[in-house]
Structures are given as C-alpha cells and as structure tokens.
C-alpha positions in Angstrom: 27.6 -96.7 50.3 24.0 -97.7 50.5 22.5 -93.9 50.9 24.8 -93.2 47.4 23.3 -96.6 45.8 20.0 -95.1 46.7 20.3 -92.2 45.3 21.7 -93.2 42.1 18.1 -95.4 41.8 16.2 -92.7 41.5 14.4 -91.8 38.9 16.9 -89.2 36.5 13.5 -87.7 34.9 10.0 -86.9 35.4 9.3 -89.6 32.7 11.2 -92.1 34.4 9.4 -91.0 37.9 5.3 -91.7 35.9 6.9 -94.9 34.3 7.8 -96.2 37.8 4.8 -95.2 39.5 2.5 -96.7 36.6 4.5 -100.3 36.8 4.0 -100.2 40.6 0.4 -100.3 40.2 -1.0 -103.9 40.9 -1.8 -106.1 38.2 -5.0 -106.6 39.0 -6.4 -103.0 38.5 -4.6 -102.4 35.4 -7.4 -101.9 33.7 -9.4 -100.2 36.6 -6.4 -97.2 37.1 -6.4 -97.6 33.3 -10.2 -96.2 33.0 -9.5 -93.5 35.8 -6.2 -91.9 34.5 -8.0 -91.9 30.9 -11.3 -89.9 32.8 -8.3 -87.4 34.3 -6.9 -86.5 31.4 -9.6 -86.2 29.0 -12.9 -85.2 30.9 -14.0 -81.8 30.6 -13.8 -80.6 34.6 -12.4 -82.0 37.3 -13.9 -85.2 38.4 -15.3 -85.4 42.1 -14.9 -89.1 44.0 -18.6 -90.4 43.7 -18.4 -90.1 40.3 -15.7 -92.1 40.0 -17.4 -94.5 42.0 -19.8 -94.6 39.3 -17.9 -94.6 36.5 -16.1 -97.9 37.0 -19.9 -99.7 37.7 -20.3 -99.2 34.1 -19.3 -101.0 30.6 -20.6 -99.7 27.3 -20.0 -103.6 26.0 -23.0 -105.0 28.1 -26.5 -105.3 27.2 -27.3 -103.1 30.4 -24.4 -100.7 30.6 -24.6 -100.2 34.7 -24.4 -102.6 37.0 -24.9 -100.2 40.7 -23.2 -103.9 42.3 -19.7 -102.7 40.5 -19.5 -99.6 42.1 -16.4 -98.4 43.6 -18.2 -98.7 47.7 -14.6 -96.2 48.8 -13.9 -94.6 46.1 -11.2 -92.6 47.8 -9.5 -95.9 47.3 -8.3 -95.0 44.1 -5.7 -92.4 46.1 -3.7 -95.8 46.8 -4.8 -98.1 43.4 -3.2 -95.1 41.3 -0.4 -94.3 43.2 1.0 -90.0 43.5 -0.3 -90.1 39.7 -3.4 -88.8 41.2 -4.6 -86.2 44.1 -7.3 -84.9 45.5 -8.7 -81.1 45.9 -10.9 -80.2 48.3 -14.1 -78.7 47.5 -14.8 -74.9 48.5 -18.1 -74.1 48.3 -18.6 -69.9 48.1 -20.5 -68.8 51.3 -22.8 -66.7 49.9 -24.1 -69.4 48.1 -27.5 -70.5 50.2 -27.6 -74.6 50.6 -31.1 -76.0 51.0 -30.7 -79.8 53.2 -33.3 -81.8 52.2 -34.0 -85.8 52.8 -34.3 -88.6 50.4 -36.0 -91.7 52.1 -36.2 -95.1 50.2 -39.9 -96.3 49.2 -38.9 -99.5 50.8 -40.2 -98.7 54.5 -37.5 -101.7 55.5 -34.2 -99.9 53.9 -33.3 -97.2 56.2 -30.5 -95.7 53.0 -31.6 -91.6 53.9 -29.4 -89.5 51.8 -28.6 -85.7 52.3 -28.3 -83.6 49.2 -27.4 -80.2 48.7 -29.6 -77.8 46.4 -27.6 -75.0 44.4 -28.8 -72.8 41.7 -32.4 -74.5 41.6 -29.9 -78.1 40.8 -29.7 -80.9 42.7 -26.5 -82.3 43.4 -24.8 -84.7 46.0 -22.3 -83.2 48.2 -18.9 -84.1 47.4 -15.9 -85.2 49.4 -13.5 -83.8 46.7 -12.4 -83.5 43.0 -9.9 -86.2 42.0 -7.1 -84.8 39.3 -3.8 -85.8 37.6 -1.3 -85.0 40.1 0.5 -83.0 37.9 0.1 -81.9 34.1 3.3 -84.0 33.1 1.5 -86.8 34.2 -0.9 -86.4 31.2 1.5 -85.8 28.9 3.5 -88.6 29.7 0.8 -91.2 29.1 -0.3 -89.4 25.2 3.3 -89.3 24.1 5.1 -91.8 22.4 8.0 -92.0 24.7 5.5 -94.4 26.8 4.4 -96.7 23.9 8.2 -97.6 23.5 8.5 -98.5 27.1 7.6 -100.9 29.8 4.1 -98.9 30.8 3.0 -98.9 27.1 -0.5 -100.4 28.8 -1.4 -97.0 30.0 -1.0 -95.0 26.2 -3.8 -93.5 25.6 -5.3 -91.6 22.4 -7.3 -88.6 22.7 -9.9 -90.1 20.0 -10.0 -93.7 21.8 -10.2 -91.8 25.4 -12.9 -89.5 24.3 -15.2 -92.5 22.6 -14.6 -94.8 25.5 -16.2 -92.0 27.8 -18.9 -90.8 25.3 -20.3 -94.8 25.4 -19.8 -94.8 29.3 -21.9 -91.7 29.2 -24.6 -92.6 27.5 -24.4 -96.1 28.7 -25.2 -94.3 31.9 -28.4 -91.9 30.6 -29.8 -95.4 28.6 -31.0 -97.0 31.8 -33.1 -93.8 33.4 -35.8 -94.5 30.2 -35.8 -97.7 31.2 -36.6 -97.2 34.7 -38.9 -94.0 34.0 -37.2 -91.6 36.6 -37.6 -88.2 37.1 -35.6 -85.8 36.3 -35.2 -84.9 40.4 -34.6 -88.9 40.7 -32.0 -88.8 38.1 -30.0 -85.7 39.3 -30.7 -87.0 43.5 -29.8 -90.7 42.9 -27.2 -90.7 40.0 -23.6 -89.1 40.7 -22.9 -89.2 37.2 -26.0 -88.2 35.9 -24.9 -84.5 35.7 -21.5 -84.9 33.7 -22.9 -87.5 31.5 -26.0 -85.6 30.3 -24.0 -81.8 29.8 -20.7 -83.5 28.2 -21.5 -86.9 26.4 -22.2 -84.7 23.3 -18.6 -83.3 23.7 -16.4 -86.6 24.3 -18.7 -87.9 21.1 -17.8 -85.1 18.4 -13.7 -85.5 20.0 -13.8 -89.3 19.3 -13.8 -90.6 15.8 -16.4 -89.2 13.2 -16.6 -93.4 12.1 -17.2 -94.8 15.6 -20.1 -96.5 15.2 -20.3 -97.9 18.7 -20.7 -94.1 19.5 -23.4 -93.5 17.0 -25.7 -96.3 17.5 -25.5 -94.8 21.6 -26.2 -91.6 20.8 -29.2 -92.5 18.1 -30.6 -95.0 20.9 -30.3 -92.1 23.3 -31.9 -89.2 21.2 -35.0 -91.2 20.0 -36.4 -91.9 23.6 -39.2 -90.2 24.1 -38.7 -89.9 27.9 -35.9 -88.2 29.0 -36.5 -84.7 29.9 -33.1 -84.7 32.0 -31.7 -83.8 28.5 -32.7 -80.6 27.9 
C-alpha cells in the first residue's frame, strides 16, 4: 500500500518533475538559483564553476558592480542549491594541445595566495574544475514557457530579453572596474574568471535584450568611452 501511494506521487510529467525540483529549492537562494539557471539557459557556451563563482559577486544596481567579498568561495555548491536542474561536465583538454604552468605570486610579500594558470593559444586562462549546464534541455524550456507562469514556480519564468539584459549589465558591470584599477590585460585574463566571457559576449547578451534598455546603454557607453581598456580588442 505504501510502495503504490508512492508511486502514484510521482511526478506524471517532465513539467511536473522541474516544478517540484524548483519549489524544493530553499527560500533563501531564490534569487541566487534564480541568477544561475537564467546564465544556463541564455549564455552563449557552457559556463565553467569559477565563473559562476564570479557571477553571483556581482550587481549591475550598485555604484561598484563587484564586490570579490560575495563570491561564491565553493562554487560547486550550486550542484546542491539548484537541485538535478543542473550538472556538471568534465573538462577534456585535447592532448596535443601544449600547457605552459606558470606562477602568479601576490605583491603583498605577507599573502602567500600563489595561483597556477594554464596558457593555451597564447591566452591566459584558469584551469577549470568543469562546465556547469542545464541538466537537460526540457529544463530550459520549462522555465520560458508559459505553463510555469500559471503555476506555483512562476518565480523562476524567465524572458529571453529580461535574461539577456540582466547578463549584458553583469558583464559590463564586471569590465567597469579593470579601468578603474588600471590592470593589464595579463592581470585581467590571470586574476578575473569572468573576464573572458564578459569581454567576447557582453556585445551579444546586449543586442538580444531590449533595443530601449537604457540601463544597458548607459553600461555599454560608460564602457566604450574608456580610454584604457585594451582587454577589449
């Protein structure tokens, strides 16, 4: 009796199976799984782990858009924050691709915070522990439909205009402070998990969002009329 009351609780559907993962999630990271599912399902790659990390340190609403303090410090804790709406791939790097090790020292001589990077194609790039991804591609389309805006998870619709401006001003929230802490280009790529995504795709997320966002413009203006930041072009 209780395995056939069991059985007759699960979900019927694939919708019903998202809803009941997205209500599980706890109330108080609503708005944190919020901001990674929308990155899933709208970014332009996969997105590896540090850069989430970085992405929920930052809010396009404050004067200074990144605050390091707010960084995710594991973020393979979004695996258990989000639930099985998420998953992780492991990163397979092609062996005939040479990787130079090199060491990044702080110029505090009393932090001891040596990093390890791995050079490909002439770019600098952290080594990643993995991409992070929608778990499956009904996942996405269950959270643009309409089906979910008439249900109990409505919290978690999202718009492919809204998604795409929110990560345009995250973006270039993110590429704002480098002129305003003159680093170099190999500081910006070294230091900055982000950094890469933000400067080859903000352009992208911007002309996807609306054409009348002018939260988006004014970013983009403040952005392009710097006269420092090489780590655009």
């Amino acid at each position: 009796m209780q395995l056939r009351k069991a059985l007759q609780s699960l979900p019927k559907t694939l919708d019903e199976t998202h809803e009941r993962l997205l209500l599980s999630i706890d109330e108080d990271y609503t708005q944190y799984a919020l901001r990674v599912l929308e990155w899933l399902a709208f970014s332009e790659r996969p997105m590896y782990l540090d850069e989430i990390a970085e992405i929920v340190a930052v809010d396009p609403t404050r004067e200074r858009g990144y605050d390091p303090d707010e960084r995710l410090e594991n973020p393979a804790d979004v695996l258990t924050i989000c639930r099985s709406l998420v998953t992780i791939l492991p990163i397979k790097v092609p062996s005939d691709i040479p990787a130079i090790r090199v060491s990044h020292v702080a110029e505090d001589p009393g932090i001891d915070n040596e990093q390890h990077v791995v050079i490909h194609e002439e770019r600098l790039t952290h080594t990643h522990s993995g991409q992070l991804v929608l778990a499956h591609f009904s996942v996405k389309e269950f959270l643009v439909s309409n089906r979910i805006r008439a249900g109990p998870a409505s919290v978690y619709y999202l718009s492919r205009q809204n998604s795409n401006a929110y990560i345009a001003k995250v973006c270039l929230s993110y590429l704002l402070q480098f002129d305003e802490h003159g680093l170099s280009v190999e500081d910006v790529y070294q230091n900055f998990s982000l950094a890469d995504y933000a400067i080859h795709t903000w352009d992208r997320h911007a002309k996807a969002s609306s054409a009348d966002d002018e939260s988006v413009l004014e970013l983009a203006a403040k952005l392009l009329a710097k006269d420092s930041t090489p780590y655009l072009f």
